[in-house]
VOGU-3710 file (C-alpha; in Angstrom, 3 decimals, decimal comma):
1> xxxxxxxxxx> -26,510/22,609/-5,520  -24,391/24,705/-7,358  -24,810/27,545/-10,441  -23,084/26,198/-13,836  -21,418/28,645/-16,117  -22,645/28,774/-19,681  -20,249/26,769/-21,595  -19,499/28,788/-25,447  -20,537/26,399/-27,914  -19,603/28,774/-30,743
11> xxxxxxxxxx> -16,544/29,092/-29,175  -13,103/27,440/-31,238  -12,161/25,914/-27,750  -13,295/22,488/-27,163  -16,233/22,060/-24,511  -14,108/19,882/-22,574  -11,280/22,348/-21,829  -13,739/24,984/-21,230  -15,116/22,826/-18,123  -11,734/22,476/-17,285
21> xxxxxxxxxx> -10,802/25,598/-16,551  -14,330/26,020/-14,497  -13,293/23,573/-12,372  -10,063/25,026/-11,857  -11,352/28,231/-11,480  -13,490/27,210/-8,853  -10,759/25,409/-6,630  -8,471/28,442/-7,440  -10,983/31,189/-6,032  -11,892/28,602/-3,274
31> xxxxxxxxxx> -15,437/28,542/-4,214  -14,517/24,553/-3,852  -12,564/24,647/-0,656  -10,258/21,705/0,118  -11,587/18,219/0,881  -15,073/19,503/-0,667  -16,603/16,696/-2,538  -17,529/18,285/-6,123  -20,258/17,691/-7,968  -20,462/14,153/-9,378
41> xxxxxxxxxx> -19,741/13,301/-13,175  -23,863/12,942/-14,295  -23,907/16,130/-12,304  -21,608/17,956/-14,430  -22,921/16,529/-17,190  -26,701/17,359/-17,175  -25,589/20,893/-15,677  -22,900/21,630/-18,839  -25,059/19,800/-21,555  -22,044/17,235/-22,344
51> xxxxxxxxxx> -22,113/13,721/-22,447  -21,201/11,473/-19,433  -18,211/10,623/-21,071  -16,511/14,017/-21,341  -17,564/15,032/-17,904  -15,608/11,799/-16,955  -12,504/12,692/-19,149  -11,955/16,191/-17,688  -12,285/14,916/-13,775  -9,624/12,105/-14,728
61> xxxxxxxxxx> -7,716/14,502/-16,248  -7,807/16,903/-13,220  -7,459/13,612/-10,615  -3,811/13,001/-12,621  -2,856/16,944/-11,879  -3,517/16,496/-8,069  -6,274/19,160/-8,361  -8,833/16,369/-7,454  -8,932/13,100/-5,942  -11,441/10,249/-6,024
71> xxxxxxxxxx> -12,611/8,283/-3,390  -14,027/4,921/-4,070  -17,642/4,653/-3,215  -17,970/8,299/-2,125  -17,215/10,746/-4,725  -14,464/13,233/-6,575  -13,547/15,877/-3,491  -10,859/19,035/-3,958  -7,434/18,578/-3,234  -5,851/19,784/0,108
81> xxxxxxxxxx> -3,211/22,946/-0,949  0,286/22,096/-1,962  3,181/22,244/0,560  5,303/25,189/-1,438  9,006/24,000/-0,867  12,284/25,425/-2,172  16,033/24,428/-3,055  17,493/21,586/-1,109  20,722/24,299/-1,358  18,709/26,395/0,897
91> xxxxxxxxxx> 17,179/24,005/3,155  16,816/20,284/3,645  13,541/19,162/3,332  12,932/17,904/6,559  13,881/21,473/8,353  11,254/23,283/5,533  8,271/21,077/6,555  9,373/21,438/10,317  9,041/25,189/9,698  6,064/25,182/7,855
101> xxxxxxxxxx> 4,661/23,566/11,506  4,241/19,433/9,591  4,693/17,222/12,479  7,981/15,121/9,975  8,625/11,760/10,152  11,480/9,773/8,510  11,230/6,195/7,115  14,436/4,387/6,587  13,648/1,489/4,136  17,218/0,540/3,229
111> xxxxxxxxxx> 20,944/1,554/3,798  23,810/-0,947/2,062  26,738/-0,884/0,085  26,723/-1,522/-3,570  28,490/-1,197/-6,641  28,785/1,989/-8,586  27,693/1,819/-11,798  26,367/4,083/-15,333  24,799/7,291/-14,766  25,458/7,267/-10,683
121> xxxxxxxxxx> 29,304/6,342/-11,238  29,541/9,322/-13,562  27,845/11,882/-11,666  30,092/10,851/-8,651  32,949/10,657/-10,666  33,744/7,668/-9,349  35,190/4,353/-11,091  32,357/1,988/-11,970  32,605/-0,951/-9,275  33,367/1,352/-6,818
131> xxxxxxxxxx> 31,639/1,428/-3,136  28,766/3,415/-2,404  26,237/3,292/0,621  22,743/3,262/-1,128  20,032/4,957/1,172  16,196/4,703/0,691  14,309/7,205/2,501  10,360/8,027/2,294  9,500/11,491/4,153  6,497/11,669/5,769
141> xxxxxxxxxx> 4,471/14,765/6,695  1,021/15,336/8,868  1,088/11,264/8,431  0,860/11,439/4,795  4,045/9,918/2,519  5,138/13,076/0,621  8,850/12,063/-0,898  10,695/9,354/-1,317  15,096/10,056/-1,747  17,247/7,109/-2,855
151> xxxxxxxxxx> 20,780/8,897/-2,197  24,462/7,324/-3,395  27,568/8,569/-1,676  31,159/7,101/-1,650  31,986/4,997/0,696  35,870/6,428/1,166  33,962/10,044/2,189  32,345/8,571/5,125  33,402/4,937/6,316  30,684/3,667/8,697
161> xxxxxxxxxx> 27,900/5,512/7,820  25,165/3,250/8,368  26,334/3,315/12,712  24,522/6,497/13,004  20,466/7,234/13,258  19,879/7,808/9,476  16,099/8,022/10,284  15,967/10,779/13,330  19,066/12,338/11,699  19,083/14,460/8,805
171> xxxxxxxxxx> 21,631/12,615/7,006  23,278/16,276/5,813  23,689/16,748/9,482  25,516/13,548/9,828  27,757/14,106/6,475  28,897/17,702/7,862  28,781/16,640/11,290  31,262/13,535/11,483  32,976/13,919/7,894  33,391/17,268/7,670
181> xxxxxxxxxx> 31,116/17,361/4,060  29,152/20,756/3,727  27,458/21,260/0,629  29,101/24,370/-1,023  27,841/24,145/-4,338  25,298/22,074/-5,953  23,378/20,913/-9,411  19,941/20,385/-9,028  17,300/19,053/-12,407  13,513/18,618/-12,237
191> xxxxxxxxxx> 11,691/16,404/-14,564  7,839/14,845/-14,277  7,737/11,833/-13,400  5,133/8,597/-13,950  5,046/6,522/-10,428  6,126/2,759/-11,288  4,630/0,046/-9,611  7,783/0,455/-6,663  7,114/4,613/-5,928  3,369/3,502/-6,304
201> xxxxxxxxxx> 3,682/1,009/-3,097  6,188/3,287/-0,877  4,224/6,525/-1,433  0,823/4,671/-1,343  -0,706/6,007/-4,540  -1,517/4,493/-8,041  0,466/3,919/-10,633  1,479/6,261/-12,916  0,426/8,960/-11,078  2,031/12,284/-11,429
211> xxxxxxxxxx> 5,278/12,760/-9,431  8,703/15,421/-9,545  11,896/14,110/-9,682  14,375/16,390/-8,438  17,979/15,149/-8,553  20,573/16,558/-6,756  24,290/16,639/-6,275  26,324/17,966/-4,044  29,425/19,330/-3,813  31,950/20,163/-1,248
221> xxxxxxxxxx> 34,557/23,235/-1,347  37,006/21,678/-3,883  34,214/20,618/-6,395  33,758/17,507/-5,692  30,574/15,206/-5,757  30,047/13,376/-2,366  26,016/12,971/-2,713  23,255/12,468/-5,580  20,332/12,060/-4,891  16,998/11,351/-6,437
231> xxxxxxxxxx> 13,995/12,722/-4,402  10,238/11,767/-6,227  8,152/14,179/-4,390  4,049/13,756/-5,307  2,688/15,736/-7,602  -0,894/16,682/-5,946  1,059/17,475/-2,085  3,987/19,605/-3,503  5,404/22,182/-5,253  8,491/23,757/-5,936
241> xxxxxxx> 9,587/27,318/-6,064  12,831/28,885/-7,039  13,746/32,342/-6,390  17,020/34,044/-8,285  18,040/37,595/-7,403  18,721/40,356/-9,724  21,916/42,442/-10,483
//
């Protein structure tokens, strides 16, 4: 059993968004710890004085921000806490989770060569229709898919490529390693992204569900682009944070 707050009905904020930020104020203080199963949707309805239906709106609206998931048959329960990650420029993924004490795993679902073409050709600076090794990646942490990274790079930077271990490897170990390609500079974007029905299957959640897409490309010493990447990391297992020093 737990004590409801007194939602403000003379308030101008809507009901709904007041319960909202309850919720998240509970998770936030920990009063709901992670993996707790919350109260269910008649619950939070009888308790708040709201219909069914808005009870229902606000969980699914918190389920799509990672703060809660459902489980069929059981109930709504509190996320686990988000993995805080930084810049790829600082560290590759795989080495942060490895510090953070994840036991890492890496899935190789595809390495070929293929034809360069729109956005990818331009980033690279490449012709269209010329070679590049296409690798599909997912990252896996604790046993849990976290990221999936579809990377391009130009086949003339690094000729037989797909000989070494891309999946025990970190593949930036391999580039600087046996092509001498050390990312010296870099241009990284985040967007949201909505998972389509392919993300959906390799990271094993539904579709549309809230993801980050950071894209990344890398540059060695001269300025010049020999990697971008696309990394969709899920929304409700990670976050990103960005630190810039002052003058």
């Amino acid at each position: 059993m737990f004590t409801p707050q007194v939602l403000d009905r003379n308030s101008s904020k809507p009901l709904y968004e007041q319960l909202k930020g309850i919720i998240k104020d509970k998770v936030e203080n920990g009063e709901w710890r992670s993996n707790e199963m919350i109260p269910s949707e008649n619950e939070l309805a009888s308790s708040y004085g709201i219909s069914r239906m808005t009870a229902r709106s606000v969980v699914t609206q918190l389920v799509s921000e990672g703060i809660l998931y459902r489980v069929q048959g059981k109930g709504t329960f509190v996320c686990e806490d988000k993995i805080e990650m930084t810049s790829l420029s600082y560290a590759g993924i795989r080495s942060q989770l490895e510090k953070k004490g994840y036991n890492v795993e890496t899935r190789l679902l595809d390495v070929r060569q293929t034809a360069a073409r729109g956005s990818t050709a331009q980033r690279l600076g490449v012709a269209p229709g010329s070679m590049l090794y296409e690798i599909r990646r997912i990252r896996i942490a604790n046993k849990i898919p976290i990221s999936y990274h579809h990377s391009f790079i130009p086949v003339n930077f690094c000729k037989g490529l797909e000989q070494y271990d891309l999946q025990s490897e970190q593949l930036c170990d391999i580039m600087s390693a046996h092509y001498g390609l050390r990312r010296t500079y870099s241009i990284e974007t985040l967007e949201s992204y909505l998972a389509d029905d392919q993300k959906a299957e390799i990271l094993g959640i539904g579709y549309g569900f809230p993801l980050i897409l950071l894209q990344d490309l890398i540059f060695d010493a001269a300025r010049v682009a020999f990697e971008y990447s696309r990394v969709f990391f899920r929304g409700d297992k990670v976050t990103l944070r960005f630190e810039h020093g002052g003058s």
